[in-house]
PyMOL commands that place a pseudoatom at each C-alpha (Angstrom):
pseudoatom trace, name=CA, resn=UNK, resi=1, chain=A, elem=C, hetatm=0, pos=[10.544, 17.821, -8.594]
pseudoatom trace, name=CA, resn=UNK, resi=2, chain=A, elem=C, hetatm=0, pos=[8.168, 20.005, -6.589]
pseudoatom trace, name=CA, resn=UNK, resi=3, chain=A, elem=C, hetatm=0, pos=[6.156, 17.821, -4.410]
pseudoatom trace, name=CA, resn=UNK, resi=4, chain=A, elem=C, hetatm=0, pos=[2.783, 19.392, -2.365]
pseudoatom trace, name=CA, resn=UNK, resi=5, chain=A, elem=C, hetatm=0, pos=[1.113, 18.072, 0.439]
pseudoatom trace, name=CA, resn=UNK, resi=6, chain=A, elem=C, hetatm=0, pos=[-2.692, 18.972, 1.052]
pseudoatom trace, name=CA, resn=UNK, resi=7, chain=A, elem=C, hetatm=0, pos=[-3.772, 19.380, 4.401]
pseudoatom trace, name=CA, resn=UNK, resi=8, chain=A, elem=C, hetatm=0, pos=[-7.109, 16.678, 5.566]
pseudoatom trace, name=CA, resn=UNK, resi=9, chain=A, elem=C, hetatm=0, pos=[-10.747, 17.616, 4.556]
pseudoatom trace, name=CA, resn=UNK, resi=10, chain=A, elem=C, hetatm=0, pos=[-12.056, 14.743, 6.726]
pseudoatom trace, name=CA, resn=UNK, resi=11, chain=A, elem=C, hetatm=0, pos=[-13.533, 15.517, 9.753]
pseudoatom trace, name=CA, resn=UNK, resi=12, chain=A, elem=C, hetatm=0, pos=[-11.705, 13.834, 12.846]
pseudoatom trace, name=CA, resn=UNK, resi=13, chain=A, elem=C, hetatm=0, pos=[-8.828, 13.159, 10.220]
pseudoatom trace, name=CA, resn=UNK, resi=14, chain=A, elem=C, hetatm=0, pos=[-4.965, 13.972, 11.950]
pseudoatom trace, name=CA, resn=UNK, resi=15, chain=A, elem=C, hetatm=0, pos=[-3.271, 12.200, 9.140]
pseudoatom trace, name=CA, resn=UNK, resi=16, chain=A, elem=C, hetatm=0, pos=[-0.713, 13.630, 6.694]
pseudoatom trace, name=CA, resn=UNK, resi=17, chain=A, elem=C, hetatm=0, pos=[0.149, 11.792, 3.437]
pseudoatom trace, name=CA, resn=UNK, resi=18, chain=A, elem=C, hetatm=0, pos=[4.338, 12.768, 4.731]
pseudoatom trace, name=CA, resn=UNK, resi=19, chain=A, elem=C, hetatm=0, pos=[6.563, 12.667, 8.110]
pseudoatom trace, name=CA, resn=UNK, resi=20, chain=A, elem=C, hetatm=0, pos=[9.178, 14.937, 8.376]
pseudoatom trace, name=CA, resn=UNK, resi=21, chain=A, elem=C, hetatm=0, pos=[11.469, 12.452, 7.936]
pseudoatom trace, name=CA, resn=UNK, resi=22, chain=A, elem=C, hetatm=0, pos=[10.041, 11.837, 4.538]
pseudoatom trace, name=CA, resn=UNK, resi=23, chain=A, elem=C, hetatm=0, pos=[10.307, 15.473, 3.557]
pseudoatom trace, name=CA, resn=UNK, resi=24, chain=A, elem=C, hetatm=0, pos=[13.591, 15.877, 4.849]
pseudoatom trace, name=CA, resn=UNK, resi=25, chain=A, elem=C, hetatm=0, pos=[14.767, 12.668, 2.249]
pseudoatom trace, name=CA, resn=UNK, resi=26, chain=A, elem=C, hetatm=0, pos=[12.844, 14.003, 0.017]
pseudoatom trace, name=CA, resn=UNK, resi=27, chain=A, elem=C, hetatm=0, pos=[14.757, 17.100, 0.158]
pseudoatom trace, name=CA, resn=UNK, resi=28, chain=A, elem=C, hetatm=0, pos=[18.123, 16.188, 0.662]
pseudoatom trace, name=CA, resn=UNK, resi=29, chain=A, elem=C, hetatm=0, pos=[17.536, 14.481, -2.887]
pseudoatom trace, name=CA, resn=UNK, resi=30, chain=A, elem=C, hetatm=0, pos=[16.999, 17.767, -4.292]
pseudoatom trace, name=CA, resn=UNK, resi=31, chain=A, elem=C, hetatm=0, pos=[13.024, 18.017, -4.577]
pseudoatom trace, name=CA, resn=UNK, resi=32, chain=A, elem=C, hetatm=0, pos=[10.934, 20.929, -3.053]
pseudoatom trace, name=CA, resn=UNK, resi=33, chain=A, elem=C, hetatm=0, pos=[7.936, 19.865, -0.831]
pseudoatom trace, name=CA, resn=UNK, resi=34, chain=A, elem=C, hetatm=0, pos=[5.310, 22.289, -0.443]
pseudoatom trace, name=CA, resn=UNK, resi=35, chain=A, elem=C, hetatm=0, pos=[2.908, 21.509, 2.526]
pseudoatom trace, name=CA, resn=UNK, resi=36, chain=A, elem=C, hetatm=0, pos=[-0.778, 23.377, 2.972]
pseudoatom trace, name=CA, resn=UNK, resi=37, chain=A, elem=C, hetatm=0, pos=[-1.084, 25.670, 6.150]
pseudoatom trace, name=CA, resn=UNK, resi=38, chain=A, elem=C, hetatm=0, pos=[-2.150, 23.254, 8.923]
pseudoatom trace, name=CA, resn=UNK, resi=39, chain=A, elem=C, hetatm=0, pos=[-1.661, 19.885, 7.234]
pseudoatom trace, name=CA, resn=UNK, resi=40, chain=A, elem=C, hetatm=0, pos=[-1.604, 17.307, 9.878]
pseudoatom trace, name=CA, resn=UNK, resi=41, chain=A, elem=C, hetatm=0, pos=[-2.355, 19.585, 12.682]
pseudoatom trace, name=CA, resn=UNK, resi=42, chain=A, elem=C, hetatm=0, pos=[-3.910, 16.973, 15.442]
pseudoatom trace, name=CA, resn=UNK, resi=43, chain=A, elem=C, hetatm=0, pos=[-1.125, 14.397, 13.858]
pseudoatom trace, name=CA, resn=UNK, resi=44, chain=A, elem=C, hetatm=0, pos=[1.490, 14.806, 17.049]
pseudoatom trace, name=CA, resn=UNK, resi=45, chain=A, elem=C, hetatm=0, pos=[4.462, 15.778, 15.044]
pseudoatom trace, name=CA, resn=UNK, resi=46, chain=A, elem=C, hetatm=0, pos=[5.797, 19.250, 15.558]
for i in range(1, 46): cmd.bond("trace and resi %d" % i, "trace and resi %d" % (i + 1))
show_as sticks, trace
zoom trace
């Protein structure tokens, strides 16, 4: 399954719908997870 992620179109918002530990299960159970340019940008994780 191909799975996106959108990046925020709040103002102030640094919250992504996934953690990378979410995309990499998602992943290593075979699905493809696209993620917009600069999703979660102020969210910490790098």
């Amino acid at each position: 399954m191909l799975i996106g992620i959108p990046k925020e179109i709040k103002n102030n918002e640094n919250r992504v719908a996934l953690t990378p530990a979410g995309v990499h299960s998602l992943v290593s159970r075979g699905h493809r997870v696209l993620i917009e340019s600069n999703a979660g940008l102020g969210s910490g994780f790098t």
